[in-house]
N, CA, C and O atoms as a DFTB+ gen file, in Angstrom:
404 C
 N C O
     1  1      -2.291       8.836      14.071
     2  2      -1.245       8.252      13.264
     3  2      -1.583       6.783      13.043
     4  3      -1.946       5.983      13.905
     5  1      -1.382       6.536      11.585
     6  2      -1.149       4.970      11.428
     7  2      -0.041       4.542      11.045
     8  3       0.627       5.209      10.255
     9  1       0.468       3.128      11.605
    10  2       1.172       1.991      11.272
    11  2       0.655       0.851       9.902
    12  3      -0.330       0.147      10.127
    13  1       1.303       0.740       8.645
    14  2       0.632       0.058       7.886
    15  2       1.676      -0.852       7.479
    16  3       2.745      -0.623       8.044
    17  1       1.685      -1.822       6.662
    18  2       2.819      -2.892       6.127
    19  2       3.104      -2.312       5.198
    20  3       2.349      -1.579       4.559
    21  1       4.496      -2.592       4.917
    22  2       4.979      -2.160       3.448
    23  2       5.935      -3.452       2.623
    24  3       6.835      -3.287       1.800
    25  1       5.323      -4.898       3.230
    26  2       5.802      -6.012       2.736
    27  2       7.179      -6.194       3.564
    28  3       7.578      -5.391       4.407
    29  1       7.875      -7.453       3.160
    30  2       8.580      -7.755       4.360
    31  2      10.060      -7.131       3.652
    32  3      10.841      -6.319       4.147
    33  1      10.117      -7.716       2.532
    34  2      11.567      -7.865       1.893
    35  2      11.773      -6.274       0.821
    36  3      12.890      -6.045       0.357
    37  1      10.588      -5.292       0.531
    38  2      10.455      -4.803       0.043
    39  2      10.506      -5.142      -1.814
    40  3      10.926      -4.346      -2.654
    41  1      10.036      -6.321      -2.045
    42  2      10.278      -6.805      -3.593
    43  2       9.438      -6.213      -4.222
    44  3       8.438      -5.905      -3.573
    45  1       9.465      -5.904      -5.358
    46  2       8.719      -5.597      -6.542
    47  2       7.742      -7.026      -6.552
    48  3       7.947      -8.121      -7.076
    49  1       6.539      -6.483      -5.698
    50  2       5.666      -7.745      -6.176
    51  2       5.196      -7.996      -7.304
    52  3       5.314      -9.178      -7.628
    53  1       4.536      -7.112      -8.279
    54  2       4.199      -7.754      -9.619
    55  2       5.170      -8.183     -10.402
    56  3       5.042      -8.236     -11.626
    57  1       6.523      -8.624      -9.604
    58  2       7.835      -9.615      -9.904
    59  2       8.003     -10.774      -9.612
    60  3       8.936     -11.526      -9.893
    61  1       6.841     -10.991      -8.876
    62  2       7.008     -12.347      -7.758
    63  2       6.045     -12.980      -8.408
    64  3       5.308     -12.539      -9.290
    65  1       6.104     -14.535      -7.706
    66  2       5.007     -14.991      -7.478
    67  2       4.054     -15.234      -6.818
    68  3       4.288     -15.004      -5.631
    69  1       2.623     -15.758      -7.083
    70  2       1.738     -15.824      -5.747
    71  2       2.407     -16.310      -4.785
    72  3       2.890     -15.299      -4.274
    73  1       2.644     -16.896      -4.389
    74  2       3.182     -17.721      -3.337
    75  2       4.219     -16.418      -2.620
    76  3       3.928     -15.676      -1.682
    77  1       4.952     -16.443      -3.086
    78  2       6.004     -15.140      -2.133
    79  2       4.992     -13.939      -2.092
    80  3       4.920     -13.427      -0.975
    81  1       4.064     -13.282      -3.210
    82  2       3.339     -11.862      -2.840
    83  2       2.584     -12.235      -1.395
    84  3       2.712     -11.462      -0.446
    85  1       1.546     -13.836      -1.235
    86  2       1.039     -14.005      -0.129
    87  2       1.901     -13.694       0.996
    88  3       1.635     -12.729       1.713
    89  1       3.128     -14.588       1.254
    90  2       4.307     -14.413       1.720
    91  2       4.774     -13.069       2.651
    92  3       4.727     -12.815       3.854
    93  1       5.310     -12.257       1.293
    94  2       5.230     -10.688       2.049
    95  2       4.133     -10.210       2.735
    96  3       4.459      -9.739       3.825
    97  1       3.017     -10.160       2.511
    98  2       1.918      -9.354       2.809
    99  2       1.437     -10.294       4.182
   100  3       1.207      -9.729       5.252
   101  1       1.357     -11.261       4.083
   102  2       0.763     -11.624       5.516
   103  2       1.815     -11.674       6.550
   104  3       1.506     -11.366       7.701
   105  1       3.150     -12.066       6.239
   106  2       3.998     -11.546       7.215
   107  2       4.197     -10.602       7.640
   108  3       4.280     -10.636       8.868
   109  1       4.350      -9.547       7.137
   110  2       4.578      -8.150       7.272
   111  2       3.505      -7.832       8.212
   112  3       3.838      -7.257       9.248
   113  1       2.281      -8.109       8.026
   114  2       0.826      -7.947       8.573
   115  2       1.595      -8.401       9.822
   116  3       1.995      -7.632      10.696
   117  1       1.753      -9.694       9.814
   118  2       1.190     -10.815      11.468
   119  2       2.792     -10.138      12.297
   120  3       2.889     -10.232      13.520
   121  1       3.999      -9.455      11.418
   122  2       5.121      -8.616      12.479
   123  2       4.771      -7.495      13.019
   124  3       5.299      -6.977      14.003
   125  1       3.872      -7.087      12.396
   126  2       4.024      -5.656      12.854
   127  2       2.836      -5.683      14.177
   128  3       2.911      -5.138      15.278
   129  1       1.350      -6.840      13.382
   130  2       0.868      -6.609      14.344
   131  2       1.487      -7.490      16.070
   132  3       1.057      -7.152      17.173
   133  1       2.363      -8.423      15.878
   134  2       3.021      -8.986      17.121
   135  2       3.308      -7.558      17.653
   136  3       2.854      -6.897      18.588
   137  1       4.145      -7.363      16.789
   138  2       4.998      -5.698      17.910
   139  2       4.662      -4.554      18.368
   140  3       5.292      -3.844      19.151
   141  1       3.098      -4.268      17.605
   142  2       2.666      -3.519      18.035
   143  2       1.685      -3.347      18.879
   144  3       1.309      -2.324      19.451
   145  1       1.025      -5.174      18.941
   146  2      -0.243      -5.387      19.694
   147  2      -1.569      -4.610      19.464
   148  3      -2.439      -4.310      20.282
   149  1      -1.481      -4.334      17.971
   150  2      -2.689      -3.533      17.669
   151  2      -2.833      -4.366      16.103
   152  3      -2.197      -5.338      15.697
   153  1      -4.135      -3.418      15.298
   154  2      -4.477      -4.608      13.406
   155  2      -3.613      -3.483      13.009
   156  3      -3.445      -2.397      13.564
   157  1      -3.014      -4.052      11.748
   158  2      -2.579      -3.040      10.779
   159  2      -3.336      -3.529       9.879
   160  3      -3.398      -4.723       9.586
   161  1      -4.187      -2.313       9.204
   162  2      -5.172      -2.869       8.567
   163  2      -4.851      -2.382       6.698
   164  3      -5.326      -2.864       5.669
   165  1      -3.606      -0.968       6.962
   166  2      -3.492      -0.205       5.674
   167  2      -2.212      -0.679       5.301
   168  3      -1.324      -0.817       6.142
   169  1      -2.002      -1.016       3.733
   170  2      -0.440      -1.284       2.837
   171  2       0.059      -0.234       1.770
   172  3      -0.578       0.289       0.856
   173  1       0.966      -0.122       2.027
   174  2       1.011       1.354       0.856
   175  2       2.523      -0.434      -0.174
   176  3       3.534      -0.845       0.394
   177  1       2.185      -0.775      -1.134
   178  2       2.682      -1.425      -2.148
   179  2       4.189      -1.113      -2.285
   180  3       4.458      -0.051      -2.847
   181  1       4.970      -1.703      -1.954
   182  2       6.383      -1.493      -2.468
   183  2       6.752      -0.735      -3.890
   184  3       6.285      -1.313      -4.872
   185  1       7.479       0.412      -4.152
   186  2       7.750       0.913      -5.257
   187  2       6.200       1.422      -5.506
   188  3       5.801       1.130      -6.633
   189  1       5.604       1.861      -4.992
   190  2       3.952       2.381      -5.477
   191  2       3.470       1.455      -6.774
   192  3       3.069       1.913      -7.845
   193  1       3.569       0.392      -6.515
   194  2       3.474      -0.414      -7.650
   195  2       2.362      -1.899      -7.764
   196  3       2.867      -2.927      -7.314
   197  1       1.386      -1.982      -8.150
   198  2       0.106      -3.064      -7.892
   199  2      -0.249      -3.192      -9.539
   200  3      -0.245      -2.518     -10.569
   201  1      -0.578      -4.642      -9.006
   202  2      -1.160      -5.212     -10.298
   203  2      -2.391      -5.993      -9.606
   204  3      -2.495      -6.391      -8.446
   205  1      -3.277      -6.083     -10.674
   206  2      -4.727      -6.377     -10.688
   207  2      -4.823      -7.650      -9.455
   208  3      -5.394      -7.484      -8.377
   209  1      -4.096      -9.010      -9.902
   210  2      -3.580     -10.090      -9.509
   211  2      -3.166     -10.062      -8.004
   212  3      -3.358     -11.039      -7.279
   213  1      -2.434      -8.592      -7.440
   214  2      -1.928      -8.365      -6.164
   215  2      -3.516      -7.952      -4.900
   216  3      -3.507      -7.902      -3.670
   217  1      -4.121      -7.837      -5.410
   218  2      -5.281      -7.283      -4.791
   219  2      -6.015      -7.972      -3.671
   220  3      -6.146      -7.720      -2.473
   221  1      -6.526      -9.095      -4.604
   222  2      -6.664     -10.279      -3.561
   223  2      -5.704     -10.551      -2.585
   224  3      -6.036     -10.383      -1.412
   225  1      -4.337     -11.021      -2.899
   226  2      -3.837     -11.533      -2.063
   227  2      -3.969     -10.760      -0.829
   228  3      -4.132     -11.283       0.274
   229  1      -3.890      -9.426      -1.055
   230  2      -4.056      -8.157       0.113
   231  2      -5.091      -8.028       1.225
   232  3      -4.910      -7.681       2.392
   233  1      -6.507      -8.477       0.448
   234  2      -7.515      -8.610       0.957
   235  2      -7.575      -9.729       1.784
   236  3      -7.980      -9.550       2.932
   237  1      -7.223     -10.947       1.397
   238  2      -7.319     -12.490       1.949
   239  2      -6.264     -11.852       3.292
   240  3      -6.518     -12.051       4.480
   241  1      -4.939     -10.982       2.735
   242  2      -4.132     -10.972       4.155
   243  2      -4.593     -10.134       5.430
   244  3      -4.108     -10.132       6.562
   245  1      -5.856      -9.302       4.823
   246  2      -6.738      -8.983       5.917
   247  2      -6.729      -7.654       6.005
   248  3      -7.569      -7.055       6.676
   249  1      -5.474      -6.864       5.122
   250  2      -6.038      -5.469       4.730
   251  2      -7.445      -4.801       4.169
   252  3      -8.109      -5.311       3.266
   253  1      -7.750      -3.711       4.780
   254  2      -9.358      -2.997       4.440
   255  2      -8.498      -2.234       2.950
   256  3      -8.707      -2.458       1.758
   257  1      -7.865      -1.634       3.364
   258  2      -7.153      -0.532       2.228
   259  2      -5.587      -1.037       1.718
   260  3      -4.843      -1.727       2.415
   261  1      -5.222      -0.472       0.177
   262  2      -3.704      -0.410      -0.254
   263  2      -3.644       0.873      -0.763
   264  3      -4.574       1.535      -1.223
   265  1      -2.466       1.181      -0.645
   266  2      -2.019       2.546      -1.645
   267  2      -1.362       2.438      -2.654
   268  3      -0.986       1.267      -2.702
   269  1      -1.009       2.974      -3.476
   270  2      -0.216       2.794      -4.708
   271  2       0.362       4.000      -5.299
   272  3      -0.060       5.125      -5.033
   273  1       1.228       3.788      -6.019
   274  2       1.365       5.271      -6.635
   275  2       0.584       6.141      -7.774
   276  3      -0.612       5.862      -7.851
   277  1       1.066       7.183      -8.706
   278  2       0.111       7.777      -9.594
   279  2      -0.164       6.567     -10.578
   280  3      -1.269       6.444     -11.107
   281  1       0.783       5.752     -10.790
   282  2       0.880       5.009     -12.341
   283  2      -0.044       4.268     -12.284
   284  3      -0.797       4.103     -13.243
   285  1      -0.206       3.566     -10.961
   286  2      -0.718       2.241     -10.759
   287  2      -2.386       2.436      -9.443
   288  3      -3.297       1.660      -9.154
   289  1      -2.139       3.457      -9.126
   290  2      -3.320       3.812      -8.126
   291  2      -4.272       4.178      -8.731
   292  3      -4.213       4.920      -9.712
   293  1      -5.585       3.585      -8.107
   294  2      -6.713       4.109      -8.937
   295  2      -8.545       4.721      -7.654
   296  3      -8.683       5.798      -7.072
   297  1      -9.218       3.910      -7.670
   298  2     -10.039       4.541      -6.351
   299  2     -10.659       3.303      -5.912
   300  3     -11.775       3.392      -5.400
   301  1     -10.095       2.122      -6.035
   302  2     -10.748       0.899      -5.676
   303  2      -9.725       1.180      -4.063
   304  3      -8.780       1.956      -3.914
   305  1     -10.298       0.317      -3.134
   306  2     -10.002       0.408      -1.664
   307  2      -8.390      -0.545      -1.454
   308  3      -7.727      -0.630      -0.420
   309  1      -8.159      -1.040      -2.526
   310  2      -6.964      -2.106      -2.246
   311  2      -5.762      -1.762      -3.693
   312  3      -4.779      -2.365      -4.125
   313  1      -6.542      -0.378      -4.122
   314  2      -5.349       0.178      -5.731
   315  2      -5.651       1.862      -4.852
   316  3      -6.194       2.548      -5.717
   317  1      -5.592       2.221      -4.305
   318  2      -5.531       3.706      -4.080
   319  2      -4.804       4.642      -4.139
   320  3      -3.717       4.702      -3.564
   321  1      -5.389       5.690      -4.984
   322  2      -3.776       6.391      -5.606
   323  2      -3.209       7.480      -4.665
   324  3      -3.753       8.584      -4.649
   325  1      -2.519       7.311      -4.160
   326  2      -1.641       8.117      -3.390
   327  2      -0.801       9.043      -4.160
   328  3      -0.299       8.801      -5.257
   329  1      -0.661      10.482      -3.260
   330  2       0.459      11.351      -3.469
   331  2       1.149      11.819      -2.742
   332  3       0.687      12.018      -1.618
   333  1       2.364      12.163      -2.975
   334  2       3.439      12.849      -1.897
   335  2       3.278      14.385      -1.567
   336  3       3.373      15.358      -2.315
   337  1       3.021      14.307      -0.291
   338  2       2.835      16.021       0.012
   339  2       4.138      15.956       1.057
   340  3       4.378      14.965       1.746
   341  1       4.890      17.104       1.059
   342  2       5.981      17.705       1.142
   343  2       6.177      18.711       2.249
   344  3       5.130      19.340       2.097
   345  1       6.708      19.223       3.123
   346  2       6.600      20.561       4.076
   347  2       6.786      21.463       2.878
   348  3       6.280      22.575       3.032
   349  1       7.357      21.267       1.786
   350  2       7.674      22.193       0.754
   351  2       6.422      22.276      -0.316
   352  3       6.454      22.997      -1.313
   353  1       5.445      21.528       0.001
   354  2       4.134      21.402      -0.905
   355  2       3.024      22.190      -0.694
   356  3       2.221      21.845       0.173
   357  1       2.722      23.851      -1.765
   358  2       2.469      24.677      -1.355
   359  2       1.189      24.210      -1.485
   360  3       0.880      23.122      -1.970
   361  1      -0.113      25.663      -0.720
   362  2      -1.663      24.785      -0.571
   363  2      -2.162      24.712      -2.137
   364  3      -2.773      23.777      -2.655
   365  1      -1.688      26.105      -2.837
   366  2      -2.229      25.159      -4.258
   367  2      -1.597      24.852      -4.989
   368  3      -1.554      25.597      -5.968
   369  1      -0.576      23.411      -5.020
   370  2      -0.020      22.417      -5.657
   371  2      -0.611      21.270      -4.748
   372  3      -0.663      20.180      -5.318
   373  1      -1.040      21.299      -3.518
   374  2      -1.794      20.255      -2.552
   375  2      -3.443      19.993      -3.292
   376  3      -4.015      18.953      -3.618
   377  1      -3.900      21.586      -3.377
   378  2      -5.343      21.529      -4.265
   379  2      -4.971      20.747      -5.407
   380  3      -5.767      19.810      -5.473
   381  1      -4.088      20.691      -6.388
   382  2      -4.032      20.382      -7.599
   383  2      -4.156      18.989      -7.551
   384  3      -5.060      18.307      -8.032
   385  1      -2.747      18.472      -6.663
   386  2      -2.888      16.981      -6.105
   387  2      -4.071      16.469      -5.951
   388  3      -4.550      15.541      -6.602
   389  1      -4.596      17.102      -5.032
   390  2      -6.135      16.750      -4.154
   391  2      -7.406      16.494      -5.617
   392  3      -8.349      15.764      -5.924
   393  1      -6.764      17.432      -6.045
   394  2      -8.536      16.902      -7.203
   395  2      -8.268      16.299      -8.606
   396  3      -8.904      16.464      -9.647
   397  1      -6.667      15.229      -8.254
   398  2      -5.901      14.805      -9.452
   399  2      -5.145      15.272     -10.545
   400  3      -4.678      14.657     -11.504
   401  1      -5.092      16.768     -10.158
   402  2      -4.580      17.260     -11.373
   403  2      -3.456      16.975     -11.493
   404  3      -2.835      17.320     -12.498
């Protein structure tokens, strides 16, 4: 199992500015890792939502990986498109997911 940040305040960052996106993301980072005494190294983006601009800041805050949703996820290590699998998510609607369909 992993622990990852999901920003502090939960804002729509490509709403913000630099200054607050840095803000969320390295805080969120430096709480979780106080409390947990371990790196959190993965961010899944508030609202599955990243813009080009958000990337860096992610990286500088010391994340390896981000997730994102379908709209905005793509296969770069800090835009990664994530999907929701379900106990109700049968194996082939998981295949379909799995190879983007």
């Amino acid at each position: 199992m992993e622990i990852g940040s999901h920003s502090v305040d939960h804002a729509h960052l490509a709403d913000e500015s630099d200054e607050r996106v840095r803000e969320e993301l390295t805080a969120s980072k430096r709480e979780l890792e106080s409390q947990l005494h371990a790196p959190v190294e993965v961010l899944a983006y508030p609202y599955n939502s990243v813009r080009k601009r958000i990337e860096a800041p992610a990286a500088e805050a010391g994340y390896r990986a981000a997730v994102a949703g379908a709209v905005h996820g793509g296969k770069g290590l800090l835009n990664l498109y994530r999907v929701t699998i379900r106990r109700s998510t049968s194996l082939d609607e998981f295949r379909r997911l799995a190879l983007g369909g």
